[in-house]
N, C-alpha and C positions, 0 to 999 in steps of 0.2 A: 454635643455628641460628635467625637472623630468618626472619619470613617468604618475604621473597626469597631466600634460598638454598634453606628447603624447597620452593619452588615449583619452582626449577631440578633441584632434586634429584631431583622425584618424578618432572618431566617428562624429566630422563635416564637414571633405571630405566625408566619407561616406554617410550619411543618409542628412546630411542636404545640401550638393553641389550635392550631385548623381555620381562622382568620384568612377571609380572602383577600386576592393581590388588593383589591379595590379599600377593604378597610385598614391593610396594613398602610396602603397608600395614605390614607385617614389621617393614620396616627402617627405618621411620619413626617405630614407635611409634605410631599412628595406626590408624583404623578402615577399611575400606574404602570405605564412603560419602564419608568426610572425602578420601580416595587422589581419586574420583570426583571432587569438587570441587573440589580442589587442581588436576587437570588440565583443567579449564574454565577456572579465572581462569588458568590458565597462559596459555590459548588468549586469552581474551578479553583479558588485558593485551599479547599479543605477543612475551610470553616462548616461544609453539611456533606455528613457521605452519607450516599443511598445505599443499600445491600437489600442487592435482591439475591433471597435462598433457590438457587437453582439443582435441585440433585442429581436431575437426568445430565446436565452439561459435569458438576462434579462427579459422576460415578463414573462417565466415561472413559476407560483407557487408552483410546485410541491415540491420543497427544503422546502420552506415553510411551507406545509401541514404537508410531512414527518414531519418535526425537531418538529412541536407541537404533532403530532400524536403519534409520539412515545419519546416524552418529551427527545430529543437529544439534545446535545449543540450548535451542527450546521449540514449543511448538504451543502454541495458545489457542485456544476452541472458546469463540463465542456459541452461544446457543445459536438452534435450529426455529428461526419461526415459521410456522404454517401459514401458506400465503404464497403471494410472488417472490420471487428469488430476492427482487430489491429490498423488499426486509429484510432479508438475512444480512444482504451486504452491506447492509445500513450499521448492521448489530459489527460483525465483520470489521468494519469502517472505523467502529469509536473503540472495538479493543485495539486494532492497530496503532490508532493515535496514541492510545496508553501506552503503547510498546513502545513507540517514536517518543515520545516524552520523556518514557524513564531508560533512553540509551542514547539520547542529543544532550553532547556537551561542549562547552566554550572551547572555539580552536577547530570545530569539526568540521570536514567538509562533507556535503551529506550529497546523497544524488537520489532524485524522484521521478518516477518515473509516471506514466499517464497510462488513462484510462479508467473505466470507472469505477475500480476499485479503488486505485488511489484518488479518486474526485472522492468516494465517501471518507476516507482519510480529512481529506482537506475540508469536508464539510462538517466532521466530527469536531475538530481542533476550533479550542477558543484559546484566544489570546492569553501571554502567558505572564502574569505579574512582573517577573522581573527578564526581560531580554537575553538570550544563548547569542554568544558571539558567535554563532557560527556561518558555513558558507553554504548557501544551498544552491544548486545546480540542476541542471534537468538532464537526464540520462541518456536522451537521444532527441533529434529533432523533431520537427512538427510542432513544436510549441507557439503556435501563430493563428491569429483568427480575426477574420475583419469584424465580429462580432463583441456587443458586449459582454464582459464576466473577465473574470482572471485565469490564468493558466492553475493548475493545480499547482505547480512548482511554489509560481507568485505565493497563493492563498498560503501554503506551507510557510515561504519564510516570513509575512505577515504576521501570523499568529506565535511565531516564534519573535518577532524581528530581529529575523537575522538577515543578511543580503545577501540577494539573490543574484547569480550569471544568468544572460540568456544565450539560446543556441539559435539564431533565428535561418534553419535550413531548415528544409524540408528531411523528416526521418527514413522517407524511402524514394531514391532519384530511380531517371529514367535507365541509367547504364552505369556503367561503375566508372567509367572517364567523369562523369560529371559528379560522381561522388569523390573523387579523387582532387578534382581544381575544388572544389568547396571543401574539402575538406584541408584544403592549404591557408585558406583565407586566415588572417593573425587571429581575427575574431573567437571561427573556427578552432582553430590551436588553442587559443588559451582555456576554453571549454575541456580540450583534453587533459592538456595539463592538469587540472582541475580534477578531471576523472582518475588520474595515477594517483591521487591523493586522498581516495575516499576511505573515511573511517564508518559510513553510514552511508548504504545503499536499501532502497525501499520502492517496490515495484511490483505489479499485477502480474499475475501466470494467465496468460492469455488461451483462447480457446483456437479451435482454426477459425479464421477471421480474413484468410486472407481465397483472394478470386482470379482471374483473368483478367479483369478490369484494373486489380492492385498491380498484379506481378507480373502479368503477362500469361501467355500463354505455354510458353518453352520453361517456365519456373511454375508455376500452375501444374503440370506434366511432374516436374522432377518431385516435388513438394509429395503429389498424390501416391508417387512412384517408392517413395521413401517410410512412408509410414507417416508422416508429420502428426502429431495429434496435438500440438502447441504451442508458443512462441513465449521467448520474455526477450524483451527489447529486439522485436523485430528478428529474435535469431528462431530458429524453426525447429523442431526438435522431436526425436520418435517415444513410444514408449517405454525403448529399451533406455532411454537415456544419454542418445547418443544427439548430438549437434548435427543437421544433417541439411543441404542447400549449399554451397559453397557460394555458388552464382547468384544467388541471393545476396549474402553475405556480403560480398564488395559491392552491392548498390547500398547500402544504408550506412547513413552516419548516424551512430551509434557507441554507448559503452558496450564492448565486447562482452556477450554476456556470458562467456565461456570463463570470465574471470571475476564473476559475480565471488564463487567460492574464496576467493583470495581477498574479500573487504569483510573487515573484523564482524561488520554486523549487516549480515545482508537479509534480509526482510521481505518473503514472497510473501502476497498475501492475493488469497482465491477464493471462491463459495458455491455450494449449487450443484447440482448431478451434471452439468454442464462441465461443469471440470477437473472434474473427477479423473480421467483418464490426462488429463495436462499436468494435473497436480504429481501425481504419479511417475510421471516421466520428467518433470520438472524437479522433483527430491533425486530420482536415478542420476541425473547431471551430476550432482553434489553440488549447485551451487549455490544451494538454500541451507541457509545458516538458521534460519529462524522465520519458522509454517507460522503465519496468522490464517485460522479458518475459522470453520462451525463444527460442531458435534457432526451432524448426520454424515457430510462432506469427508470429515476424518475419517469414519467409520467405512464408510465405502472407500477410500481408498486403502485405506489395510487389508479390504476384503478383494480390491480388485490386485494388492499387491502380492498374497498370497496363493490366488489364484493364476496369477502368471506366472511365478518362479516357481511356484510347486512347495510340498512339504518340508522345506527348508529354510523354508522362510515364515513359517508359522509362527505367534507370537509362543 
């Protein structure tokens, strides 16, 4: 038996006789862990696709509304689970990877960004049959940790293998001089470079997250002063959609996220009543080419978009 037969085999004891991992194990010859993994690449090569019928996530228009409202390429809505937020972002997590899947190709240089949106990203993605030549990057610093685990960047080009840059600064310095000498370093620079070439950008809309402790106090001040209701890469932003923090700005080394709109496929992905209001002022920027969310999360932000600009904006 080649491996492609065992594959078909184990996944038609399994799913189509109803045979558990343990007797398919059985009649394979094989362990039950090996049973476990034999039905993932089953899955991951398309040898078994599940379909789950969901109506309430397809009846929704709100993907819809969004993608012409704010003239987006797409917008994708995993469903809403009741629960903690981290299931939804869970769900959230493994359509993004789909998305990342089917717009990563050979030659690309992709750029990732952190946080724990993009952690379920990278915790959705299995390894991919055949290797993308591509280059993946991390979008801004702070990819560093005396700790075990991989960065999310790492786990991305893993499961792709593709090679990965690192950025090894810190994402937000103490003043903008010392963002300025790091950000000289060759090392440094070639990271940018990197970033003028991205064909794929993919990064979390972050919520306010930032304090006195991060930023200071004199930017803490301006931040609150501005309206700030969110960040993507460390850039600060109102609900009207405007970029706002200047002095912020020159301490971080970072992809300018001001010119997220200018990479062919740039990929915010958010969930949760939590950021609702980020997400909103995140689409006003225009630099979101392409909303990965949830049903509910959509929903409410048509509702909070239409409620701000007034009957003009009604679907």
């Amino acid at each position: 038996m080649n491996d492609f037969e065992r594959l078909v085999q184990a996944s038609r004891l399994y799913y189509e006789l109803g045979e558990t991992q343990s007797a398919v194990a059985e009649r394979l010859g094989v362990t039950r862990p090996q049973v476990s993994r034999l039905l993932k690449q089953a899955r991951a090569e398309g040898i078994v696709e599940i379909r789950i019928v969901d109506r309430v996530t397809a009846e929704s228009a709100a993907g819809d509304i969004l993608r012409r409202r704010f003239d987006m390429d797409a917008v994708h809505l995993a469903p809403t689970i009741d629960g903690p937020e981290d299931l939804t972002r869970r769900m959230v997590g493994r359509l993004a990877a789909q998305v990342l899947r089917g717009v990563i190709r050979d030659g690309d240089t992709v750029g990732i960004g952190d946080g724990a949106s993009i952690g379920a990203v990278a915790d959705a993605l299995e390894d991919v049959a055949t290797p993308v030549a591509a280059t993946i990057v991390p979008l801004a610093g702070g990819y560093w940790s005396p700790f075990p685990g991989r960065e999310p960047f790492r786990r991305i080009a893993d499961a792709f293998g593709a090679v990965p840059h690192s950025l090894m600064v810190p994402g937000l310095l103490d003043d903008s001089g010392t963002a300025r000498a790091l950000g000289a370093h060759a090392g440094v620079q070639a990271v940018r470079d990197l970033w003028g070439q991205l064909d794929v950008a993919i990064y979390g809309i972050g919520g306010r997250s930032w304090g006195v402790a991060s930023v200071g106090a004199d930017v803490a001040e301006q931040l609150e002063a501005s309206g700030a209701v969110g960040e993507i890469l460390i850039a600060p932003y109102d609900l009207d959609g405007s970029f706002v923090c200047p002095d912020l700005r020159d301490r971080v080394l970072a992809f300018d996220a001001r010119r997220l709109g200018r990479v062919p496929k740039s990929i915010g992905i958010a969930a949760g009543g939590s950021k609702i209001q980020p997400i909103l002022g995140a689409l006003r920027t225009g630099t979101v080419r392409i909303l990965v969310t949830d049903v509910s999360t959509a929903e409410a932000v048509v509702e909070l978009d239409a409620e701000t600009r007034g009957p003009e904006a009604a679907p």
